[in-house]
N, C-alpha and C positions, 0 to 999 in steps of 0.2 A: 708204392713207397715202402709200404711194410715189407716186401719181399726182399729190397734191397737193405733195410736195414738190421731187419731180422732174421739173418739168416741157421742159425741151429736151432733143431729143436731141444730147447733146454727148457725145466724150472724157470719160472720168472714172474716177476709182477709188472704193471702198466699202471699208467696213470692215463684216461681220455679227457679230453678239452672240447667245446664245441666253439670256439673261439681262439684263435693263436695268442697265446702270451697272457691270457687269461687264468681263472684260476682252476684247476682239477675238477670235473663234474663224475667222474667215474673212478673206481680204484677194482683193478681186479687181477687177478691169477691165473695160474696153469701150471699145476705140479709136474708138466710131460711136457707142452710144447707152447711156451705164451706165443710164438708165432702166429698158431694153430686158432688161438683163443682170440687174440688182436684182431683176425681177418675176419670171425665171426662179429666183432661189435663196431668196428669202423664201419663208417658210411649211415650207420642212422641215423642217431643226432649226433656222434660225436666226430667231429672230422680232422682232428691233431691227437697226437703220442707222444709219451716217454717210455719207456720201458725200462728194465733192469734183470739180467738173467742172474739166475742163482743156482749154487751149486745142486741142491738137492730140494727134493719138497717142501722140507723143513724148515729149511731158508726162506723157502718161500712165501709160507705161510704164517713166520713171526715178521719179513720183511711187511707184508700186508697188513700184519695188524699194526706195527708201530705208526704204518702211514695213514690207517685208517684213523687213529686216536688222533693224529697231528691233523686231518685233514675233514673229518667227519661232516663239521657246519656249511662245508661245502657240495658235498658228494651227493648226489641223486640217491645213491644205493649206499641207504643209513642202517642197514643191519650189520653187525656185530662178522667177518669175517667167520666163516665153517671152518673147521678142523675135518681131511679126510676122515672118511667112516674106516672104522679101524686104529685111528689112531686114540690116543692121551695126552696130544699136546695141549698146552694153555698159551693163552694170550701171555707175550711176556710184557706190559705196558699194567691190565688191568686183572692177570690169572681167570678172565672168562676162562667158562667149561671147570671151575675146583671142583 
């Protein structure tokens, strides 16, 4: 399924489900290819997707954080969104990383 719906490798973030229609148990990224990152975490416990490609890294790592803040009391993976090593972005929801 991911193959067919994911097909570039772009920037993106995901949201996993282990239930359809249920609510977000996963939030994560891939500054190079969510495709790449989607086919590494489907099939464990999570077995439904959203995703959303983005144009650049950058996107993609303030797209994760706003969805982290909105989604957090739900997510298995309660830590705080990384910032690539090398960069200086911040959170733009809560400025983590000032």
């Amino acid at each position: 399924m991911v193959k067919q719906m994911v097909r570039q490798p772009q920037p993106g973030v995901f949201l996993l489900y282990t239930v359809q229609g249920g609510q977000p148990r996963f939030l994560g990224r891939d500054d190079q290819d969510v495709r790449d990152k989607l086919l590494k975490w489907l099939g464990r416990s999570y077995r439904y997707f959203q995703f959303d490609y983005c144009q650049t890294p950058h996107e993609a790592f303030q797209k994760q954080c706003e969805l982290y803040h909105q989604l957090k009391q739900h997510l298995d993976n309660t830590r705080h969104p990384e910032r690539p090593d090398g960069t200086e972005w911040r959170c733009p929801v809560c400025n983590f990383y000032e």
